[in-house]
N, C-alpha and C positions, 0 to 999 in steps of 0.2 A: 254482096248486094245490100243498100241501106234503104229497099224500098219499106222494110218492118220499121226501122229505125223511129222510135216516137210513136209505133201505133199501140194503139189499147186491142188489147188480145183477150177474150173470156174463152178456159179451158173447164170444163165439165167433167168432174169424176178428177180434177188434178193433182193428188194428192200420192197417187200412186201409178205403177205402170206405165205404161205410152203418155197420160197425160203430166206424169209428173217431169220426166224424161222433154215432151214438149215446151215443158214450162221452163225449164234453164234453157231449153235450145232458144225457145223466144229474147226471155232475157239477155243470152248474148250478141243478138241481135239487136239488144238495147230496145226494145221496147215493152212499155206497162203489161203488165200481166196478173188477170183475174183468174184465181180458181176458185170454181165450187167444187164441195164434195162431202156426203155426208159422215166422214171419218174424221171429227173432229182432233182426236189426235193425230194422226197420219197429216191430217191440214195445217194442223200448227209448226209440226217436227219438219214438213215440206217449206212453209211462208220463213223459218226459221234459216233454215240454211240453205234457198234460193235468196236471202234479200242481199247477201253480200256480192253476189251479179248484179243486181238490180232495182227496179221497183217490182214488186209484187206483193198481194194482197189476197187472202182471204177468204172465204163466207163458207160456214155451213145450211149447207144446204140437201133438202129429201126432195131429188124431182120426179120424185114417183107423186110429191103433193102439190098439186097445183098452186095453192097458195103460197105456199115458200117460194118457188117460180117465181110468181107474179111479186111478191116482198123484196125478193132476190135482184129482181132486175130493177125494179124502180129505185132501188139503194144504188144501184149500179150507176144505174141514169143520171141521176142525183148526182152521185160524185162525178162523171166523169162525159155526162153528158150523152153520148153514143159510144160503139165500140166500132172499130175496124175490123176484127177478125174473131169468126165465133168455131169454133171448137167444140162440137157435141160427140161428147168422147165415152162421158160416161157407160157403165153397160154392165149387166148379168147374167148370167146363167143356170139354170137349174142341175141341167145333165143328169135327168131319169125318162126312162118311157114316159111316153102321154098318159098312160093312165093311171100312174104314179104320181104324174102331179095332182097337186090341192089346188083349189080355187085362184086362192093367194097367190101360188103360185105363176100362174098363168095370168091374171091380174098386174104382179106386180113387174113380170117381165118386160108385157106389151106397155108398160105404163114408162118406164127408164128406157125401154131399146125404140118403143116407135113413136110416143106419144110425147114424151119428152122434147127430144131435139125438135119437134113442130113448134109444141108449146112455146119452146125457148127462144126460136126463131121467131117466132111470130111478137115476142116480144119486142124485140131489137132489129126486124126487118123496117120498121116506117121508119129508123132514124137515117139508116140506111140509104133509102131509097130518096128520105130529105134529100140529104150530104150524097146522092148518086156517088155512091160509091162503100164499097165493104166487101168479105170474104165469106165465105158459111161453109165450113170444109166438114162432115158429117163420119163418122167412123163408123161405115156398118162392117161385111165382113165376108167372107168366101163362103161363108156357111148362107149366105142371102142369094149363093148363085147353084149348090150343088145340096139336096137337100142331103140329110143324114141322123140317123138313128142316134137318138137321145138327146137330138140337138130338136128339136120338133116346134116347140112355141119361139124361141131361140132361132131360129131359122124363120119361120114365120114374122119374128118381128125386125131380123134384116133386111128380108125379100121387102118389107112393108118403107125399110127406111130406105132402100134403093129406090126403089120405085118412086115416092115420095120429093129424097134428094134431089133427083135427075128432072123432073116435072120441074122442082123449083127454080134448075140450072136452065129451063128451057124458057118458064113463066118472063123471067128474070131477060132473056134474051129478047125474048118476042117484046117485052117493053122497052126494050133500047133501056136498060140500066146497067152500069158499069158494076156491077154486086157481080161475082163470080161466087161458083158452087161447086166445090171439088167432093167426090163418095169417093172414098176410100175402104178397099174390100182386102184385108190378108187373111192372111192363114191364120193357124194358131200361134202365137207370140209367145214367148216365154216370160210370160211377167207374171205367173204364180194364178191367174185366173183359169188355166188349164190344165193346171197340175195333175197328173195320171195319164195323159193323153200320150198313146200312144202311134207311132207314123212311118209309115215307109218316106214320104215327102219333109226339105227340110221344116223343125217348129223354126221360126225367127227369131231373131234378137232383136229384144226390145229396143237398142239402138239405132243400128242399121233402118229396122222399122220406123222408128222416131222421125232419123234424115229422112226417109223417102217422102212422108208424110208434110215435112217441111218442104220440102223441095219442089212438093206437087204445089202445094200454096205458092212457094215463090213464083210457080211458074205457071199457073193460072192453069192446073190441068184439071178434065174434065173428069173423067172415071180412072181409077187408080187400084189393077190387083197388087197385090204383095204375095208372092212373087209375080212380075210381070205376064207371066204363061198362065198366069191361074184364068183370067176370063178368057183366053183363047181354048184353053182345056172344057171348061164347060159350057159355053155356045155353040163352039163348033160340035165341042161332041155332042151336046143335045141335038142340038141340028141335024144332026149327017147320021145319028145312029138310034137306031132303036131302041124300044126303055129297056129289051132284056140285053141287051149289046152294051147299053151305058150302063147300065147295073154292073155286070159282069164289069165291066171297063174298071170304072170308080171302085166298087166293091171290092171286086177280090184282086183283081188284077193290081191295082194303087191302096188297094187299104183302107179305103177314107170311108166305109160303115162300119170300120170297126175302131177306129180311133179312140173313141168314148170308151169302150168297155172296162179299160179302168180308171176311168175320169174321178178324179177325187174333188178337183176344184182348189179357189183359195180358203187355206182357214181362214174360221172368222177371229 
C-alpha cells in the first residue's frame, strides 16, 4: 500500500521500543519520519542508523514540560508545515502500590500517559482539520480496560487516554472531517519497559506488535486490543459478571494481579 508513501509521520517516545521499531517500519514505507524523545543518546544512535532507510529526523524532547511541546511543535511546523500522522506513543510506569508512590510520581505519570498526547494533539489537530485530512493513532493499553495492582496511576492514566482518544475519533466524525483516530490497547510488550512481569497470558513482541499497530493505521481502525481477545475478555466480562466472579476470573484464575509482583521495569 503507498497510501504513507510521502507523508510526515510525528512518533513520540521514538527512540526506543514500539516507537523505534514504528519509525523503520514508517520509513520503509517511504515516508518523512519525526521522532521525539527525551533520551538524547538513544535519539541520536536511532536518527543514526534509521537514515540509511530514509528521511528521519530528531528532537529532544520532555513532554511531561509543556513548553518543549509547544517549542517542539512549532519547529516541527516550521520545517514541514503540517504532519499527517501523529504517533503518541511515548509512556511510563512506576509499578509500586499507590502509597508508595511520591507526588512526582503520580504527577509525572498523568503528565507523559494522559496529558501529553492532548497537549500534542492539540497542537497539530487545526493543521489537520485545515488540510481535512490526518491520523492520530494514540497507544494507551490493556491495563486502560482491566484494572490491576501496582499498575494503579498507570492504569488511571490509560483509562483517561482511552476515554479521551475514542471522544476525539467521535468529535472528529460528528464534524465530517476526514482525520481518523486509532487507540490502540496491548498487553505487555517486551521492549524492556516491563521487565519482571510475569504471566500466564502471551507478553508480545515488539514486532508483531509494531505491524499490527501499522496496520490498524493503514486501515483506518477504530479501537485496537493486542491480542485481539483482550477487549472482548474484559467488557464482556465486566459486563456479564460480578466484581467477585471477575476478580476471581482475572486474578487467580488468568494471573493478571499478580503480574507486577516482580516488576523490575526498564533500567535507567
Amino acid at each position: 500500500m503507498k497510501q504513507l508513501q510521502n507523508k510526515t509521520v510525528l512518533i513520540t517516545g521514538g527512540a526506543s521500543g514500539i516507537g523505534k521499531i514504528l519509525a523503520r517500519l514508517f520509513l520503509e514505507k517511504q515516508a518523512t519520519v519525526i521522532i521525539w524523545d527525551i533520551n538524547e543518546i538513544n535519539l541520536n544512535e536511532t536518527v543514526s542508523k534509521l537514515s540509511s532507510i530514509g528521511k528521519i529526523v530528531g528532537h529532544k524532547v520532555d513532554i511531561s514540560n509543556v513548553e518543549q511541546i509547544q517549542n517542539a511543535a512549532k519547529k516541527v511546523k516550521q520545517d514541514y508545515g503540517s504532519i499527517d500522522v501523529l504517533i503518541n506513543n511515548a509512556g511510563i510506569i512506576i509499578g509500586k502500590y499507590f502509597n508508595e508512590h511520591t507526588t512526582l510520581d503520580i504527577t509525572k505519570t498523568m503528565a507523559i500517559n494522559a496529558n501529553a498526547p492532548m497537549l500534542i494533539t492539540h497542537e497539530f489537530l487545526e493543521g489537520m482539520i485545515t488540510k481535512n485530512a490526518g491520523h492520530i493513532c494514540n497507544i494507551a493499553s490493556s491495563g486502560g480496560l482491566i484494572s490491576n495492582p501496582k499498575m494503579s496511576v498507570y492504569a488511571a492514566s490509560k483509562w483517561s487516554l482511552i476515554g479521551w482518544s475514542d471522544s476525539l475519533r467521535l468529535e472528529m466524525k460528528k464534524l465530517k472531517k476526514d482525520i481518523y483516530v486509532t487507540t490502540i490497547m496491548p498487553y505487555y510488550i517486551n521492549t524492556g519497559m516491563f521487565d519482571g512481569v510475569k504471566s500466564k497470558l502471551p507478553i508480545l513482541e515488539p514486532e508483531t506488535a509494531a505491524l499490527t499497530i501499522l496496520k490498524a493505521i493503514e486501515k483506518k481502525k477504530r479501537m485496537v486490543t493486542i491480542p485481539g481477545y483482550m477487549y472482548r475478555l474484559a467488557r464482556i466480562g465486566q459486563a456479564l459478571f460480578s466484581v467477585n466472579f471477575f476478580d476471581w476470573f482475572a486474578g487467580s484464575f488468568l494471573g493478571i494481579y499478580d503480574t507486577m509482583e516482580e516488576f523490575i521495569g526498564r533500567k535507567k
